[in-house]
LOTI-895161 format. One record per residue (C-alpha): x, z, y; residue in three letters. Coordinates in steps of 0.2 Angstrom, whole numbers, padded with zeros to 4 digits, always signed. Each point is the difference from the previous one (the first is absolute). Last residue first. Layout:
# LOTI-895161
XZYAla
...
//
This chain:
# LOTI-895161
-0021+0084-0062Unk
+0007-0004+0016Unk
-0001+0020+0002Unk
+0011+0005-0013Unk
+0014-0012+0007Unk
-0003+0009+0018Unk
+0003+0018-0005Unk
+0016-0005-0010Unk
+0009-0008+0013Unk
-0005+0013+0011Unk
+0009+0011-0010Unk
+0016-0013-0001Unk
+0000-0001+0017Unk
-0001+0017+0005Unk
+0017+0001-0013Unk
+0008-0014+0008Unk
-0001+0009+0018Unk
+0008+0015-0007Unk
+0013-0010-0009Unk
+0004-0011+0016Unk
+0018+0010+0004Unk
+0002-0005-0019Unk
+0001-0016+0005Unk
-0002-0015-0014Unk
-0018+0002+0002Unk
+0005-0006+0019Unk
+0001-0019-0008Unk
+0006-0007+0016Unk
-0003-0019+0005Unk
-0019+0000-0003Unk
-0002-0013+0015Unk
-0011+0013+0011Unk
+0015+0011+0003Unk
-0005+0012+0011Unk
-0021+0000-0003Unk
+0003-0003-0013Unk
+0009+0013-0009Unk
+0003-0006-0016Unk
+0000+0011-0017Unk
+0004-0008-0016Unk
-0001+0007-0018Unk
+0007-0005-0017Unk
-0011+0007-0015Unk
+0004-0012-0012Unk
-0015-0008-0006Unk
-0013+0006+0017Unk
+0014-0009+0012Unk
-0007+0014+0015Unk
-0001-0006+0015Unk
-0003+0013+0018Unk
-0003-0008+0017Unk
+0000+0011+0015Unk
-0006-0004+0019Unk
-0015-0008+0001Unk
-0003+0003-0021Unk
+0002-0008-0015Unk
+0000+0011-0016Unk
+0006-0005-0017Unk
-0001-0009-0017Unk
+0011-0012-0006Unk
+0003-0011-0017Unk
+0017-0011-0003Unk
-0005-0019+0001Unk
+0009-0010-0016Unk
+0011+0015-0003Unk
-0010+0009-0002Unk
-0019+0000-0001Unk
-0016-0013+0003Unk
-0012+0004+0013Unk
+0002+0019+0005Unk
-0001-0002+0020Unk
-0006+0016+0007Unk
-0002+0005+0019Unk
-0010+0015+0007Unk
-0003+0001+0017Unk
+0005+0007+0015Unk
-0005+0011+0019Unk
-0018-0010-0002Unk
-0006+0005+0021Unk
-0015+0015-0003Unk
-0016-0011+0000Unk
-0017-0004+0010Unk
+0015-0003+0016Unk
-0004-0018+0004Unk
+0014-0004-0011Unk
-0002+0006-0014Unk
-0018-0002-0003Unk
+0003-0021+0005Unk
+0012+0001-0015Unk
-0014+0003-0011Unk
+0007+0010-0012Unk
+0009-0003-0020Unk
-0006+0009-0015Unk
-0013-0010-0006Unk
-0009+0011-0015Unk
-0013+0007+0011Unk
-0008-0016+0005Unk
+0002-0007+0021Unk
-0017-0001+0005Unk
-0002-0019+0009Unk
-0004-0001+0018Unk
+0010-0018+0001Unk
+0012+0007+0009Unk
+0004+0017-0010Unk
-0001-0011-0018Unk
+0014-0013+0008Unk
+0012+0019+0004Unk
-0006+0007-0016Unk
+0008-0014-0009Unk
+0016-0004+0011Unk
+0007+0020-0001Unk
+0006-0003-0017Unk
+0011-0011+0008Unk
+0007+0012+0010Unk
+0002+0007+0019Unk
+0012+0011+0007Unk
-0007+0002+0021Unk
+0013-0007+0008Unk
-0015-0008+0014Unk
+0005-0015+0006Unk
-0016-0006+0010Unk
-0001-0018+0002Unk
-0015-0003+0012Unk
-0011+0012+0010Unk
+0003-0008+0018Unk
-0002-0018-0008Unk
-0019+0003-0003Unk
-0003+0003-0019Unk
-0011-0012-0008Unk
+0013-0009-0009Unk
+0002+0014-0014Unk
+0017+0000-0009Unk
+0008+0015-0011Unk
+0018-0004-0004Unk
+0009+0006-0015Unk
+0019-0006-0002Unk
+0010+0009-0015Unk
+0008+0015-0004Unk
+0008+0004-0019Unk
+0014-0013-0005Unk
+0011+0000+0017Unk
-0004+0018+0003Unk
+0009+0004-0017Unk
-0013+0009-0013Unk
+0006-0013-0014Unk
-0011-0013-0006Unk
+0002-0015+0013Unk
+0014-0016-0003Unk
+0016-0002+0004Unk
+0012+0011+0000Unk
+0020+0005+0004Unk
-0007+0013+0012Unk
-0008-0011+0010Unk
+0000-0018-0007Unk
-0017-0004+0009Unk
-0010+0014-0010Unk
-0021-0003+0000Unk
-0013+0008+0006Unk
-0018+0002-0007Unk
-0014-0006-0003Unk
-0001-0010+0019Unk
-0013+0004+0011Unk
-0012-0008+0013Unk
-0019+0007+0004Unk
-0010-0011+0010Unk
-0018+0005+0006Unk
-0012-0011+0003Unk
-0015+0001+0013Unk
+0009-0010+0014Unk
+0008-0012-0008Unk
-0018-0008-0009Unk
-0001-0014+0011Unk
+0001-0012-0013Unk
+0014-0008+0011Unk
+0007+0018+0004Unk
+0000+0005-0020Unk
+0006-0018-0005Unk
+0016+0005+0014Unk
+0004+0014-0007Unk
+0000-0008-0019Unk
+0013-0011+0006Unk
+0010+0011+0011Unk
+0002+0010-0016Unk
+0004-0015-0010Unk
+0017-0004+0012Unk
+0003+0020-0001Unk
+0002-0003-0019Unk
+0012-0013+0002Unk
+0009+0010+0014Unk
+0002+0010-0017Unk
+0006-0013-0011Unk
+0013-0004+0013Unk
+0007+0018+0003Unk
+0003+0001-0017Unk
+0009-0017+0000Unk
+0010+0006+0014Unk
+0006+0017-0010Unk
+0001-0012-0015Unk
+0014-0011+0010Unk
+0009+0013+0011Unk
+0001+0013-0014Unk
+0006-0016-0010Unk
+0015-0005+0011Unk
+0006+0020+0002Unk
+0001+0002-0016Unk
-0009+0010-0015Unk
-0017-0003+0006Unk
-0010-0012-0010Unk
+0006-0002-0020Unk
+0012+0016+0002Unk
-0014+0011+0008Unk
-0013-0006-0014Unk
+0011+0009-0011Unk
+0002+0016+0009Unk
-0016+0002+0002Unk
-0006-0006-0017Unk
+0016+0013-0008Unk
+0005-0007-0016Unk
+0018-0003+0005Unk
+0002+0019+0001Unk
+0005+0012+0015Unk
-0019+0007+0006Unk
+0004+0013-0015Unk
+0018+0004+0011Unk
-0011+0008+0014Unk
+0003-0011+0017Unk
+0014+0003+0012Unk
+0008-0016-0005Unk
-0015-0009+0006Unk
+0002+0008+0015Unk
+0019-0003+0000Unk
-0001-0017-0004Unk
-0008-0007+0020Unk
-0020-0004+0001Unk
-0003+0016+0005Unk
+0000-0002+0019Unk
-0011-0020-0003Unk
+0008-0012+0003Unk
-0002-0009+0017Unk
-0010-0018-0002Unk
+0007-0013+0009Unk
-0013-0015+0007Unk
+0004-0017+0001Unk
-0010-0003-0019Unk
-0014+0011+0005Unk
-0016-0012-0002Unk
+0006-0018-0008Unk
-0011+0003-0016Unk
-0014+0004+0006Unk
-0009-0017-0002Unk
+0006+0001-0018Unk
-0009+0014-0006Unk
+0013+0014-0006Unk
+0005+0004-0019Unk
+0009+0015+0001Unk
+0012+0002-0016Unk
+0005+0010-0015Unk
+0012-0006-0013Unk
-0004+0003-0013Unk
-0018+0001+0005Unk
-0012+0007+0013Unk
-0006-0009+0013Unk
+0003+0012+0016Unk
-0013+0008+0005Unk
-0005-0004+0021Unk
-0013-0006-0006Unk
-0011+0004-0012Unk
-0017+0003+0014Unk
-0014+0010-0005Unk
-0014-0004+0012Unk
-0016+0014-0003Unk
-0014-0006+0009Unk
-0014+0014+0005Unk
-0016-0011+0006Unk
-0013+0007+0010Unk
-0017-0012+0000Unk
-0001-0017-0007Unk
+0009-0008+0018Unk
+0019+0001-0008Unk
-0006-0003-0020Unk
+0002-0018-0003Unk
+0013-0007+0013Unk
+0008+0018+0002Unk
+0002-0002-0021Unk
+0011-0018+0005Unk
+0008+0005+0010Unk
+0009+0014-0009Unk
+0000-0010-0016Unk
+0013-0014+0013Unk
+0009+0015+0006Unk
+0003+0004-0019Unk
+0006-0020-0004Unk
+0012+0001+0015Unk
+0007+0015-0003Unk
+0001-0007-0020Unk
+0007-0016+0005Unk
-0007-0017-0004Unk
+0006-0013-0008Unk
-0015-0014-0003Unk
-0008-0004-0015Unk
-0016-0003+0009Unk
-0009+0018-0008Unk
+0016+0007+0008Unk
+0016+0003-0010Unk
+0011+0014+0000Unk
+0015+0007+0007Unk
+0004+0018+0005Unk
-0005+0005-0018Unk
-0009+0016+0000Unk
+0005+0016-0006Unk
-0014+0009-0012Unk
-0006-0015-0004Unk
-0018-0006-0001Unk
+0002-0005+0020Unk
-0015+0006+0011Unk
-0013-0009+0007Unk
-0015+0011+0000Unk
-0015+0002+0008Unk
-0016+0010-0001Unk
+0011+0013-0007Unk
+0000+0014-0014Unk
-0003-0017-0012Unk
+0016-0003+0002Unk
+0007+0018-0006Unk
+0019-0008-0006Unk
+0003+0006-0017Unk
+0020-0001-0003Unk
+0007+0013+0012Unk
-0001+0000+0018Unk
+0009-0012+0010Unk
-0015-0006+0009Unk
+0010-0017+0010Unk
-0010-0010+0008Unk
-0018-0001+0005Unk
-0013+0017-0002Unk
-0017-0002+0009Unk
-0013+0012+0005Unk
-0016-0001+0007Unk
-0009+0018+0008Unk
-0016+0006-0005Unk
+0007+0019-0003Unk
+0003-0004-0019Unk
+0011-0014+0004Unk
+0011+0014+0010Unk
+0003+0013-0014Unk
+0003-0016-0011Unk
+0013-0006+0014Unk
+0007+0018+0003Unk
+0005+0004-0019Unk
-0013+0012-0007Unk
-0009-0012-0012Unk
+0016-0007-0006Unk
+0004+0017-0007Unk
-0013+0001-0009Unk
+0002-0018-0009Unk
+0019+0007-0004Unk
+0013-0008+0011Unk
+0013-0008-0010Unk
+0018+0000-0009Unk
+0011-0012-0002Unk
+0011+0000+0016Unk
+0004+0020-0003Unk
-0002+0017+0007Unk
-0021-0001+0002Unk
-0007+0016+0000Unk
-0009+0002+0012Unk
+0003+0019+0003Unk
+0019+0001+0000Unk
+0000-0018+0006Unk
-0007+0008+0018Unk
-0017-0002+0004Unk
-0011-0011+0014Unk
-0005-0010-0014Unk
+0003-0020+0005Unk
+0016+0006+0011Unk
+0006+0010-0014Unk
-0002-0014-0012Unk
+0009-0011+0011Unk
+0015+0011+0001Unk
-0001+0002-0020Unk
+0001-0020-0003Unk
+0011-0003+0015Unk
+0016+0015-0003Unk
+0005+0011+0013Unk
-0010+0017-0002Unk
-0008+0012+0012Unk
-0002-0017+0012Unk
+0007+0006+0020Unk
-0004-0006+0019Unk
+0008+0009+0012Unk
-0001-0008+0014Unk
-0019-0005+0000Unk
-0005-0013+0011Unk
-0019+0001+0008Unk
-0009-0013+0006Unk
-0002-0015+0010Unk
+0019+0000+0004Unk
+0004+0001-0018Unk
-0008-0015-0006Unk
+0007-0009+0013Unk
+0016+0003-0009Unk
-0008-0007-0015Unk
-0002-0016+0009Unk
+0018+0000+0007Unk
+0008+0003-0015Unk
+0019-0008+0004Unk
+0014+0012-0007Unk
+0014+0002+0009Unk
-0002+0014+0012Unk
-0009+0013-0013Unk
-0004+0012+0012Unk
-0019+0003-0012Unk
-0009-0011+0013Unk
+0011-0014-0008Unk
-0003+0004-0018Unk
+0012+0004-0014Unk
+0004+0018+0004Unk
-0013+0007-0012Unk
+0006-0009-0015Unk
-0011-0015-0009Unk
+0001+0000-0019Unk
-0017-0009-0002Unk
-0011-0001+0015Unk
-0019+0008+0002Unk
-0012-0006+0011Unk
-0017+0011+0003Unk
-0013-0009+0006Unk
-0015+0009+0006Unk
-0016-0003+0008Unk
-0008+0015+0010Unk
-0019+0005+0000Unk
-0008-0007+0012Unk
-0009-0012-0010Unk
-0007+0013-0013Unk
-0005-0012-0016Unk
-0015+0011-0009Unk
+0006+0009-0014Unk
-0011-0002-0017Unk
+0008-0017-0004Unk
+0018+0007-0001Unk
-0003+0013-0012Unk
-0007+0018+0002Unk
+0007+0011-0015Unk
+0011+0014+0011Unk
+0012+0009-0007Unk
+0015-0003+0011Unk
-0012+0000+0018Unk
-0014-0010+0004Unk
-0014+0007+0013Unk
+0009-0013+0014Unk
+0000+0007+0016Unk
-0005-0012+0015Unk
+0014-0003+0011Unk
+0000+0011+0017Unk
+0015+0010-0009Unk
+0010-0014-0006Unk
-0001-0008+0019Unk
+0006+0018+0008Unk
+0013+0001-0010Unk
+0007-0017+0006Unk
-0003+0004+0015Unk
+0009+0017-0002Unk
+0014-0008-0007Unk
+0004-0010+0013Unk
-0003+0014+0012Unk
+0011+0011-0011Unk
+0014-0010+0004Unk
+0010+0006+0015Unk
-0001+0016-0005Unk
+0005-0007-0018Unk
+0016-0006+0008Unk
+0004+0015+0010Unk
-0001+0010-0016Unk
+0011-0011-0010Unk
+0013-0002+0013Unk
+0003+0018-0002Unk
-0001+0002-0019Unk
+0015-0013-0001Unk
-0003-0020-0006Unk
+0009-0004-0015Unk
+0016-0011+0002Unk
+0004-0018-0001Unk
+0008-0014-0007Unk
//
């Protein structure tokens, strides 16, 4: 559903832009300096509140792919108050995670680091106590600011409550999408998580700074045999006269074209493919459903906006939206995330501040951006050092010019093994794309920016052996620095 964005167009866009982010530059730099850092002892009760410095909420969704938003070209989708996200801010095209999987997604985003260094490669296992201690939201508590978690944490078994001054967040690693309320009522989990939302910007929204992490199941399936999306009910009519196109991979021969160790009856992605997009009837109904979860999200959005403007606090918070990672349609013969395909790996992220006049709004800058970027990004606005071990930048470096333009990243997804979920490396980059099945040795080399739906494996090509070979060095170079 879309292309990336060439060099060219880049350029004329961050021209256009550096305004923007020169305001918003300008108001980090004129905010006091906190003397906390990584190592730092100084707890919440010896930092005085600072009032001008920024609020933030940052709202993750579960699953959601990049071109799943109106203001991402998407023509079908309805998102209008994340849309208006977008033109108050800045909307990176080329949003990415360095691996496509919640638990360790969400860990990088908390961290700053890639799972290579973090550690965590599996739904059981946890943050250590140090490691919590570095993660954006303790970084920021120690600064003086409030924080709050509500949803969905997803990481590991021992959930850091008592890291927060508030927390309402499911026990279970995958919530349910229905539960009870405290009057036995039904309720939904987006509902229920834009409800926490509230209700922390009730309490904490006029005690000083606040930094609210949002974390959002939907639009996950439920998982089960078989999977399904379980939509709130008032949204159930949305999409039913519109046609959805299929997808360009969606036909046999690209699943066909496929490594025979992806051919097995115990393939997730494959599997899951069968129970929701194996026909043309049920890529229309669960592409729909999809869609519905996420306008329901965008329906909780325009809710927590518009407690921000009736406190009057919109115009000192900063919204960051993001999804954890992408997530395959029935491209290629899949459904799911995990492999290094567009589809599974890029992902919406939006960057929202109010307070810019409409002359500086919704720059588009192609600049690559990750989620281990998200951390460093919250500690730069709120005047926080980032610590040595995060690896990720503050994107507002990048693109007013501090740092060299991110040419690729590093990409691993080694949850589980074949053939449930065959393990991949590789390199992601603005034009080359190099995966390597890391059990069998099978290779694939895309050029991107020519055939941005991953139709041609040009490892296959001995014409592209030279180009394979850089790609394999380079392969090397980055995985020993994600370490």
């Amino acid at each position: 559903m879309g292309t990336r964005v060439s060099g060219k167009i880049y350029a004329r866009q961050l021209l256009n832009g550096f305004t923007t982010l020169g305001l918003v530059l300008l108001l980090i730099a004129h905010a006091p300096q906190p003397t906390c850092g990584a190592e730092t002892t100084t707890t919440t009760a010896d930092v005085p509140l600072r009032v001008d410095r920024p609020n933030i909420i940052f709202i993750l969704t579960d699953d959601q792919r990049w071109d799943s938003l109106g203001i991402m070209g998407n023509p079908i989708i309805k998102t209008p108050n994340v849309d208006r996200l977008g033109s108050q801010g800045i909307v990176f095209l080329n949003g990415y995670v360095t691996t496509s999987i919640c638990a360790i997604s969400r860990a990088s985003i908390l961290t700053g680091q890639y799972e290579s260094r973090h550690g965590i490669n599996n739904f059981s296992k946890s943050l250590t106590p140090e490691q919590v201690a570095g993660t954006y939201p303790s970084l920021l508590r120690k600064s003086g600011y409030k924080t709050g978690f509500v949803g969905k944490y997803g990481v590991g078994k021992d959930q850091p409550s008592g890291s927060f001054d508030f927390w309402e967040c499911t026990k279970k690693t995958q919530p349910d999408y229905l539960t009870k309320d405290k009057q036995g009522r039904e309720i939904h989990d987006t509902d229920k998580v834009t409800s926490s939302a509230l209700k922390f910007l009730q309490k904490f929204g006029r005690q000083g700074p606040f930094c609210l992490s949002v974390s959002y199941k939907a639009p996950h399936e439920l998982d089960g045999h078989p999977p399904k999306y379980v939509v709130q009910d008032r949204f159930r009519h949305l999409y039913k006269k519109d046609h959805i196109p299929l997808p360009v991979t969606y036909a046999p021969q690209y699943w066909s074209r496929l490594p025979e160790f992806f051919h097995t009856d115990e393939n997730i992605a494959r599997q899951r493919w069968r129970d929701l997009y194996s026909t043309p009837q049920l890529f229309q109904e669960n592409v729909k459903n999809y869609y519905r979860l996420i306008t329901g999200v965008d329906d909780g959005v325009g809710k927590l906006v518009r407690k921000l403007r009736d406190s009057g606090l919109d115009k000192n918070t900063v919204i960051i939206y993001m999804g954890d990672n992408g997530f395959s349609l029935g491209e290629h013969g899949l459904e799911g995330k995990w492999f290094g395909f567009e589809e599974s790996i890029r992902v919406p992220l939006i960057i929202s501040y109010p307070g810019l006049p409409d002359s500086m709004r919704q720059t588009r800058p192609a600049q690559i951006a990750l989620n281990i970027d998200i951390a460093p990004t919250i500690l730069a606005l709120a005047g926080v050092d980032k610590p040595r071990t995060m690896q990720g930048e503050n994107l507002l470096d990048f693109l007013s010019g501090k740092l060299p333009q991110r040419k690729d990243f590093f990409y691993e997804h080694t949850f589980l093994k074949s053939p449930k979920l065959p393990q991949v490396e590789g390199v992601v980059g603005t034009q080359w794309k190099y995966m390597k099945y890391i059990e069998h040795g099978y290779e694939q080399l895309f050029d991107t920016m020519h055939d941005p739906h991953e139709t041609v494996n040009l490892a296959l090509d001995p014409a592209y052996e030279k180009q394979l070979k850089v790609m394999r060095q380079h392969y090397q170079m980055l995985k020993k620095g994600a370490r």
